[in-house]
N, CA, C and O atoms as a MOPAC input file, in Angstrom:
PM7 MOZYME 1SCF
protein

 N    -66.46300 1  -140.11700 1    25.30800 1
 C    -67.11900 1  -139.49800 1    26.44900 1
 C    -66.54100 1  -138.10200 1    26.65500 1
 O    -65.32200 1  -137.94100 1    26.58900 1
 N    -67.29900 1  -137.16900 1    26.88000 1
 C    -66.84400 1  -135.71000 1    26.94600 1
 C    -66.95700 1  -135.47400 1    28.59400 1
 O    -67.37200 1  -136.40200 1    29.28900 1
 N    -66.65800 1  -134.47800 1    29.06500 1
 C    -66.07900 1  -133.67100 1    30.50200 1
 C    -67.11600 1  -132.85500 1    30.16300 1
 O    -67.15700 1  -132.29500 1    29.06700 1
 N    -68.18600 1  -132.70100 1    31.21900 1
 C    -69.02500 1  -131.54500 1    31.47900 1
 C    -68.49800 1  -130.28600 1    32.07900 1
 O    -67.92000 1  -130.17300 1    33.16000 1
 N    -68.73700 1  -129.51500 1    31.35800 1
 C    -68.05700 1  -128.15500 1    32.85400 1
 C    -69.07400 1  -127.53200 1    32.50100 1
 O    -69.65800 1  -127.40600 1    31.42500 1
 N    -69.30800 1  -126.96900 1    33.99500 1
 C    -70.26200 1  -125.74500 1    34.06200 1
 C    -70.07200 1  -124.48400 1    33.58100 1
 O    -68.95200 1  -124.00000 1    33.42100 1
 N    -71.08000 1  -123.93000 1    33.34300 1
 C    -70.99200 1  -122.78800 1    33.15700 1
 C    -72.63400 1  -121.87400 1    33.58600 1
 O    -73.83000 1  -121.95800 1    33.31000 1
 N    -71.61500 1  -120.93700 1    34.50000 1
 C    -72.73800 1  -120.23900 1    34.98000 1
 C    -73.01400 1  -118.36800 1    35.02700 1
 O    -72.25200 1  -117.54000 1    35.52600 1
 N    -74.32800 1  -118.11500 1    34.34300 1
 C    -74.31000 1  -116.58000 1    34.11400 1
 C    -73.47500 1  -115.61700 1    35.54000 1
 O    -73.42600 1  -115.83000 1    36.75100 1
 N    -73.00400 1  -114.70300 1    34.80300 1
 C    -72.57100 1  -113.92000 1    36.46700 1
 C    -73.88400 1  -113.19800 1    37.27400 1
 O    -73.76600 1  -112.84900 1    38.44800 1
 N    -75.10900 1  -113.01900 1    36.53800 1
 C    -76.11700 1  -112.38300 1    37.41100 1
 C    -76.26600 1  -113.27900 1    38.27900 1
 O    -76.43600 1  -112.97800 1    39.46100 1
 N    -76.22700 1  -114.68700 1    37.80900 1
 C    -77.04800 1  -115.54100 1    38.77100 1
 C    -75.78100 1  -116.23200 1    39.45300 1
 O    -76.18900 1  -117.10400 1    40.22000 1
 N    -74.35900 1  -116.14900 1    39.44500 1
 C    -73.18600 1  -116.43900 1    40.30900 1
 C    -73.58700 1  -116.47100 1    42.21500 1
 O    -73.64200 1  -117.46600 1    42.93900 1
 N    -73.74200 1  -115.45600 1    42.47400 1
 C    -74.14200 1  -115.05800 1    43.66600 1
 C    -75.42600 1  -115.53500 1    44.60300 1
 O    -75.62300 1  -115.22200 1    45.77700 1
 N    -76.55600 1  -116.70600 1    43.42500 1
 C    -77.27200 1  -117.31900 1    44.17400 1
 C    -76.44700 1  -118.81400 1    44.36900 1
 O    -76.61700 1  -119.46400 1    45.40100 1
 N    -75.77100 1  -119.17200 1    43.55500 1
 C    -75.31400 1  -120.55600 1    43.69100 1
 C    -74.21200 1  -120.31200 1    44.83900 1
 O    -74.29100 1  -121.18900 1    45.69800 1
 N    -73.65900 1  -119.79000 1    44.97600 1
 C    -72.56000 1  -119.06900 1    45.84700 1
 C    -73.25800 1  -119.11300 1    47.02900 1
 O    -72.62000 1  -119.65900 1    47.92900 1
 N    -74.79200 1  -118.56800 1    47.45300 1
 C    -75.09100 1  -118.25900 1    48.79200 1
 C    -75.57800 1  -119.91300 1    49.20400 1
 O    -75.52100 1  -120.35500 1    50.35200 1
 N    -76.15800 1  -120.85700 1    47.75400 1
 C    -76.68300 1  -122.05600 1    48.56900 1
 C    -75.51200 1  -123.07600 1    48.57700 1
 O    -75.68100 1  -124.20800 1    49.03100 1
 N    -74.40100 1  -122.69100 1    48.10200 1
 C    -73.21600 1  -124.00000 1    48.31700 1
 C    -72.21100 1  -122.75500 1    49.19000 1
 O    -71.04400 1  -122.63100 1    48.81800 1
 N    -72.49900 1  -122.26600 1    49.82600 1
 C    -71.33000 1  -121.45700 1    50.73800 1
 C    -70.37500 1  -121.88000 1    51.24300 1
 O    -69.59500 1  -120.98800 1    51.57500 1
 N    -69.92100 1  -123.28900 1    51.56400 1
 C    -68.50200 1  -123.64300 1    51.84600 1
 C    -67.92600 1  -124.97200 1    51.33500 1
 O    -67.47700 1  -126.02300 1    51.79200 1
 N    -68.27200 1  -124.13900 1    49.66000 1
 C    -67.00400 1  -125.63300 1    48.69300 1
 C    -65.98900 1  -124.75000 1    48.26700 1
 O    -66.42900 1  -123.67300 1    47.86400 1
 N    -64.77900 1  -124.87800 1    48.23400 1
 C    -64.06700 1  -124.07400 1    47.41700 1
 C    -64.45000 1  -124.21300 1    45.65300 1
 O    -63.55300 1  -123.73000 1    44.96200 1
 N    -65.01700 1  -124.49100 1    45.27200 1
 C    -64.93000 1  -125.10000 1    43.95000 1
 C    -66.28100 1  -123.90000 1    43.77600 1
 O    -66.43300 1  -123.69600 1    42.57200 1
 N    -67.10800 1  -123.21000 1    44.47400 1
 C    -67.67100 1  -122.12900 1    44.34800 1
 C    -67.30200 1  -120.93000 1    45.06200 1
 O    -68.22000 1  -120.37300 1    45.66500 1
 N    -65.98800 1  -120.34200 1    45.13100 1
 C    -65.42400 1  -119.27900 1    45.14500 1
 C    -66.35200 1  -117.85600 1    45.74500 1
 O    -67.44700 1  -117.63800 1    45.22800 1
 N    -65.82700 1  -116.92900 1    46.85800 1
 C    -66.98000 1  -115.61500 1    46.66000 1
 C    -66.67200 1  -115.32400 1    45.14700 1
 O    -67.67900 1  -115.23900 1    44.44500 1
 N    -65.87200 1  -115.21200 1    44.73100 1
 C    -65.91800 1  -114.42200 1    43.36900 1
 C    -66.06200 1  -115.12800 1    41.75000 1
 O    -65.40500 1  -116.00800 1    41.19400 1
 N    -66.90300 1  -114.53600 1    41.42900 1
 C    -67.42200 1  -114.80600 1    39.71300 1
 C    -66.22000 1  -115.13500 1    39.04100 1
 O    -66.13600 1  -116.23500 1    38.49500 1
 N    -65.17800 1  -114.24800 1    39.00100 1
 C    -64.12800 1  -114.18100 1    38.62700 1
 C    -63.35600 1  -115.26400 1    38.32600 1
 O    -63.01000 1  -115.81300 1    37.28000 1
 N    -63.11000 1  -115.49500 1    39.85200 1
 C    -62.29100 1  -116.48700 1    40.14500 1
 C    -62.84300 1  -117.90300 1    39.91800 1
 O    -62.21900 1  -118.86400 1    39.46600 1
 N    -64.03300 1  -117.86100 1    40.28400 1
 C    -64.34600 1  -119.27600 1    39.88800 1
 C    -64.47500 1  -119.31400 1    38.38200 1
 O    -64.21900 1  -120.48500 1    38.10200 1
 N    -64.70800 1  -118.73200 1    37.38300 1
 C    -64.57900 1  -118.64600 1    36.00700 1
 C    -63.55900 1  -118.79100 1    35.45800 1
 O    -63.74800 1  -119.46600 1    34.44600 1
 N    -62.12100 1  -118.39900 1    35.62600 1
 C    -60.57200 1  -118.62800 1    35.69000 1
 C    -60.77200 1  -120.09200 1    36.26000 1
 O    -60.96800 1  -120.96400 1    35.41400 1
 N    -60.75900 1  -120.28200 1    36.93800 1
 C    -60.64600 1  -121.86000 1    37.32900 1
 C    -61.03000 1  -122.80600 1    36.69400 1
 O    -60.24700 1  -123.72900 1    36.47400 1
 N    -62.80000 1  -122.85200 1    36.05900 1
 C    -63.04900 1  -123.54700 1    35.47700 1
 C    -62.55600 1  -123.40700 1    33.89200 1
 O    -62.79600 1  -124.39200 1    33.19400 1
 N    -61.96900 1  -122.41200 1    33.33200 1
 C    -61.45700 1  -122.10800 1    31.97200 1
 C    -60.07000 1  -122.71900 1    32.34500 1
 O    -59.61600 1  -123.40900 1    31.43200 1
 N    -59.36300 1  -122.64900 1    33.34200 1
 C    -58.28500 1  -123.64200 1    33.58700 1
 C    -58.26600 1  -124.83000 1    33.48000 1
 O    -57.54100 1  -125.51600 1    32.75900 1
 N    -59.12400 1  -125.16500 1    34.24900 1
 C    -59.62100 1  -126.97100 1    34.58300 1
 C    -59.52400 1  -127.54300 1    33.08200 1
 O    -58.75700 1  -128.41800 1    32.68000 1
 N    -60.88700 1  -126.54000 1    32.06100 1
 C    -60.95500 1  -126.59900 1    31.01500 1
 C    -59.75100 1  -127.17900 1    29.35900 1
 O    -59.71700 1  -128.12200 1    28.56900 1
 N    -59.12500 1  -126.15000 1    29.56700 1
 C    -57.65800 1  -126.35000 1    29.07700 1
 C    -56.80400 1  -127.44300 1    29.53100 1
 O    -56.01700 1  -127.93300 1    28.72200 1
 N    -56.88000 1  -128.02200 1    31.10400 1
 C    -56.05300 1  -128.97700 1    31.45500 1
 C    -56.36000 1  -130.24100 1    30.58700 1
 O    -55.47400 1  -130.96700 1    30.13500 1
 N    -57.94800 1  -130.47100 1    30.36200 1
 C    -59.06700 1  -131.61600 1    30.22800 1
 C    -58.78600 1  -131.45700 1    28.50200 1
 O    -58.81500 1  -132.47200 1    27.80500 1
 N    -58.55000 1  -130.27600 1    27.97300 1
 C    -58.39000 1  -130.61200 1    26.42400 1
 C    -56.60400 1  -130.83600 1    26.26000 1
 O    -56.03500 1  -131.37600 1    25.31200 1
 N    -56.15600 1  -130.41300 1    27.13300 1
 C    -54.44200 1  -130.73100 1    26.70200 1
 C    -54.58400 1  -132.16000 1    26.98700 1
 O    -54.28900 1  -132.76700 1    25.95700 1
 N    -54.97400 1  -133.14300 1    28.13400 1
 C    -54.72200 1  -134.38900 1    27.99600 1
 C    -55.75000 1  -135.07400 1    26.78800 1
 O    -55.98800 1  -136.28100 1    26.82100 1
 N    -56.33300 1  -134.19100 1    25.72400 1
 C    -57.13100 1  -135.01800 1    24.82500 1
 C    -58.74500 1  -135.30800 1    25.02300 1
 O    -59.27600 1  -136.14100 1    24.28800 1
 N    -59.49800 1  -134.63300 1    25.99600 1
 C    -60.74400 1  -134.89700 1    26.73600 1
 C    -61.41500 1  -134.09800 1    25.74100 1
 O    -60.65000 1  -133.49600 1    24.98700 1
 N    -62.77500 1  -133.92300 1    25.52700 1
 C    -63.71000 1  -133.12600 1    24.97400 1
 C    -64.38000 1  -132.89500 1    26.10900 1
 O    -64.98200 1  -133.70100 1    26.82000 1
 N    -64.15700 1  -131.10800 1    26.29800 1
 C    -65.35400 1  -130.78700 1    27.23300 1
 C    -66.73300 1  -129.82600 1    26.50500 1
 O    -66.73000 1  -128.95500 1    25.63600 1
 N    -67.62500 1  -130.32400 1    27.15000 1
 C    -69.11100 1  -130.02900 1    26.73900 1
 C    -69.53800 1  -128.95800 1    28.00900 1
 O    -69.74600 1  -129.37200 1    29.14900 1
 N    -69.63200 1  -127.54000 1    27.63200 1
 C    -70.04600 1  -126.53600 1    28.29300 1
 C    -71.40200 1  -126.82800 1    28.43800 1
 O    -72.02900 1  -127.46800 1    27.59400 1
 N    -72.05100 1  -126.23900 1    29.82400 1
 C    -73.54700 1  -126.70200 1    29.69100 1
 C    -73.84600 1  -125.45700 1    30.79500 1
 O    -73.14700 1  -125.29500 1    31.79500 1
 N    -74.79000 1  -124.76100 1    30.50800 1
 C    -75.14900 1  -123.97100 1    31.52000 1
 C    -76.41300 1  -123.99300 1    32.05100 1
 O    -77.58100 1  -124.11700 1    31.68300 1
 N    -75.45000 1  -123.74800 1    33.53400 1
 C    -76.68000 1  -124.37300 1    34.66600 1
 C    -77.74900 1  -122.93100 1    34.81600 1
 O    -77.68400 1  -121.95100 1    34.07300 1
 N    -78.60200 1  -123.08700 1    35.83300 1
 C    -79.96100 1  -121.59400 1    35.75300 1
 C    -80.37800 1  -122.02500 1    37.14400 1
 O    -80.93600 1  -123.09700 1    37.38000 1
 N    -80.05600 1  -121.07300 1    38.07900 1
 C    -80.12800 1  -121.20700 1    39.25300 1
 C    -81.66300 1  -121.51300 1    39.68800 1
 O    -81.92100 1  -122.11600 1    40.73000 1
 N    -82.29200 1  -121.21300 1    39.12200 1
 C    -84.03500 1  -121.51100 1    39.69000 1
 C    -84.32400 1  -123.27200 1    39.10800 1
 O    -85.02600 1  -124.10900 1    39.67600 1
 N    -83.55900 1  -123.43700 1    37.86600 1
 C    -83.92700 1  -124.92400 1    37.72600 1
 C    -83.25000 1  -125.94600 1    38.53000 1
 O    -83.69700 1  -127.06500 1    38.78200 1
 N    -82.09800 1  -125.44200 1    38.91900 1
 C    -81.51200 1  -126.06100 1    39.86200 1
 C    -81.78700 1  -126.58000 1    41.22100 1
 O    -81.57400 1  -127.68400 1    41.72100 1
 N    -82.39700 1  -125.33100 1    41.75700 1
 C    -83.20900 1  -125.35500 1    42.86800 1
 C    -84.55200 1  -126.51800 1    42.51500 1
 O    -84.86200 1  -127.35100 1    43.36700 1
 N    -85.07500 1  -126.46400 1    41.54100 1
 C    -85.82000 1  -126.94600 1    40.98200 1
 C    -85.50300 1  -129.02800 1    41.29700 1
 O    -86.10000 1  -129.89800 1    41.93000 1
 N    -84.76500 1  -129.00100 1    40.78300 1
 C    -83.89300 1  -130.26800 1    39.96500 1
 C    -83.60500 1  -131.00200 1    42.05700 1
 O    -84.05800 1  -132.08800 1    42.41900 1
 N    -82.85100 1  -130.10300 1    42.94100 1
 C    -82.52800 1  -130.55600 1    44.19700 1
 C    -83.97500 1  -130.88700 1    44.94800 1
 O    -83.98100 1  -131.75600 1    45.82000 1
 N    -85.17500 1  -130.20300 1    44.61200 1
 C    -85.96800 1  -130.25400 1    45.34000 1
 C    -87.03100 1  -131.47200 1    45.00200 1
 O    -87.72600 1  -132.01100 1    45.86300 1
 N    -87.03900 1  -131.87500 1    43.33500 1
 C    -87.83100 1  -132.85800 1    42.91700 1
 C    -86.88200 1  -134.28700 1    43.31600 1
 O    -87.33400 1  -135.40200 1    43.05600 1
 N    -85.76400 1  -134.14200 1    43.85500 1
 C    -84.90900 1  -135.43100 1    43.74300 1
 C    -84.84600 1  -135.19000 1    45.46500 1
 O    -84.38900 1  -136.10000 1    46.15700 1
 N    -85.21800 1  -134.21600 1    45.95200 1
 C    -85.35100 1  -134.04600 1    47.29400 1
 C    -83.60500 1  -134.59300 1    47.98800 1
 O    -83.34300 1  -135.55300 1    48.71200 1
 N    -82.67000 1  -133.51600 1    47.39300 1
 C    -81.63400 1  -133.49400 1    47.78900 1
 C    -80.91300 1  -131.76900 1    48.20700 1
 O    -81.27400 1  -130.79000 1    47.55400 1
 N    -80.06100 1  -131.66900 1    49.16900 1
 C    -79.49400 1  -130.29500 1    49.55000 1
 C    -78.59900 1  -129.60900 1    48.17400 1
 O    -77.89000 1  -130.24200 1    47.39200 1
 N    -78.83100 1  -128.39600 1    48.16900 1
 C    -77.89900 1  -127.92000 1    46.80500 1
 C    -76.26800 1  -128.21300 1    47.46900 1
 O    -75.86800 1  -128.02000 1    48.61700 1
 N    -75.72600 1  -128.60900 1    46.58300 1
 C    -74.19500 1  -128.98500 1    47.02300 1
 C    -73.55700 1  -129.15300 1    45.70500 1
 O    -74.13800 1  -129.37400 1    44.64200 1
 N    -72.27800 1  -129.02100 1    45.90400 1
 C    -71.53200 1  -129.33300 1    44.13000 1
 C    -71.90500 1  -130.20300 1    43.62800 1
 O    -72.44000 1  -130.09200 1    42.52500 1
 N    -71.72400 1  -131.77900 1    44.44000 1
 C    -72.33600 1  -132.73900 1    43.97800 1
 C    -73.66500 1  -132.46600 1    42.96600 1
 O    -73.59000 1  -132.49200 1    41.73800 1
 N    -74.57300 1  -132.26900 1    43.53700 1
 C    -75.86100 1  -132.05400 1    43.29900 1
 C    -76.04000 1  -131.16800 1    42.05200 1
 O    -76.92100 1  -131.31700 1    41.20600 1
 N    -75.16600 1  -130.30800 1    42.05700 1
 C    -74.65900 1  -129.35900 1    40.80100 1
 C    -74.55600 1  -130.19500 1    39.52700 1
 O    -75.29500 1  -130.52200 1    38.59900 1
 N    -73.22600 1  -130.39900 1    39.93900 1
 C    -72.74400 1  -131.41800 1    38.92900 1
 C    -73.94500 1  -132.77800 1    37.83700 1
 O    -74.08200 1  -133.12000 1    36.66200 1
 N    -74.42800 1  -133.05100 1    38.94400 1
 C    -75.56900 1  -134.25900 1    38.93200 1
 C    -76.64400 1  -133.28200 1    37.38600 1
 O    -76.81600 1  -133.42000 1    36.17500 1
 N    -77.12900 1  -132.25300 1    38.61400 1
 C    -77.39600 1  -131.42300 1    37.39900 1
 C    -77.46400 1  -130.85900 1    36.00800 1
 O    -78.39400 1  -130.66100 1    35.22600 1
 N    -76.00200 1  -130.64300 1    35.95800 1
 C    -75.41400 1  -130.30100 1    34.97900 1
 C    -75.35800 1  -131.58200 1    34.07100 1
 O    -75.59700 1  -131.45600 1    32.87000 1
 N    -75.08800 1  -132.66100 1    34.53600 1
 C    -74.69000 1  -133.75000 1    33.40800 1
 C    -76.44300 1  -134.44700 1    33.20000 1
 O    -76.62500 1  -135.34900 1    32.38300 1
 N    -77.39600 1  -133.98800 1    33.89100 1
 C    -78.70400 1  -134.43900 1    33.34100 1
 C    -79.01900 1  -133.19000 1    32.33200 1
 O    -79.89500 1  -133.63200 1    31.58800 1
 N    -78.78400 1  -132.10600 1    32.02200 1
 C    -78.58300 1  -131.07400 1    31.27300 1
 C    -78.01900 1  -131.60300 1    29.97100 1
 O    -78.70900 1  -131.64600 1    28.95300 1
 N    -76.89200 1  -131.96200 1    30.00700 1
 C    -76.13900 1  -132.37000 1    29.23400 1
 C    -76.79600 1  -133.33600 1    28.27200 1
 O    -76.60400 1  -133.20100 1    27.06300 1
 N    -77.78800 1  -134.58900 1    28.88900 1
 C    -77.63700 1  -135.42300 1    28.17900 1
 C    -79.51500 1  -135.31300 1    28.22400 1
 O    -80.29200 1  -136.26300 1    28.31200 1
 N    -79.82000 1  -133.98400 1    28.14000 1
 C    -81.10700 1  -133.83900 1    27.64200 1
 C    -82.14500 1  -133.73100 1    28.47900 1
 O    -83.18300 1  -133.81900 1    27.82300 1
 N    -82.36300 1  -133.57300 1    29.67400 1
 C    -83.20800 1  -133.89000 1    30.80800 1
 C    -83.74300 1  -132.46100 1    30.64500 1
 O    -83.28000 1  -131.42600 1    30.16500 1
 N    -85.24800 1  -132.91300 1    31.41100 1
 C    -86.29400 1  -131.12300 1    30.90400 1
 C    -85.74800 1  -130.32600 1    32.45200 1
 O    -86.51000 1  -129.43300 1    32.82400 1
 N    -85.03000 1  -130.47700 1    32.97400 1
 C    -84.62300 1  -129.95300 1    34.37700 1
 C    -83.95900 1  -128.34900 1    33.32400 1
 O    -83.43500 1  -127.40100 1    33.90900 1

């Protein structure tokens, strides 16, 4: 089983940012949340994990919360991301 991590363009940083506005785990800055998850990253392959980069696209996303008729939230991200992962037309 592999570790999903996101990965998200920096143009489109700043829409996911305005619809999850108070998780820390979406940072104001591109930056910083990119360092973090390249951290996380490294932690998940030093204990032996395979992580599977998958990048999310802020309009399908929106997309993906609204057909499952749920609020954008990390959760919901995440949810996202791992139907991405394992092939979903989202």
């Amino acid at each position: 089983m592999s570790i999903v991590s996101i990965r998200i363009k920096p143009q489109e940083y700043d829409s996911f940012h305005r619809a999850i506005p108070n998780d820390p785990r979406i940072p104001p800055s591109y930056v910083r949340w990119l360092q973090d998850r390249l951290r996380e990253d490294k932690e998940y392959v030093a204990h032996g994990e395979i992580v599977q980069e998958v990048n999310v696209h802020y309009f399908e996303f929106t997309r993906y919360c609204k057909a499952l008729a749920v609020a954008p939230s990390y959760t919901s991200l995440l949810e996202y991301a791992h139907a991405r992962a394992h092939g979903s037309m989202f």
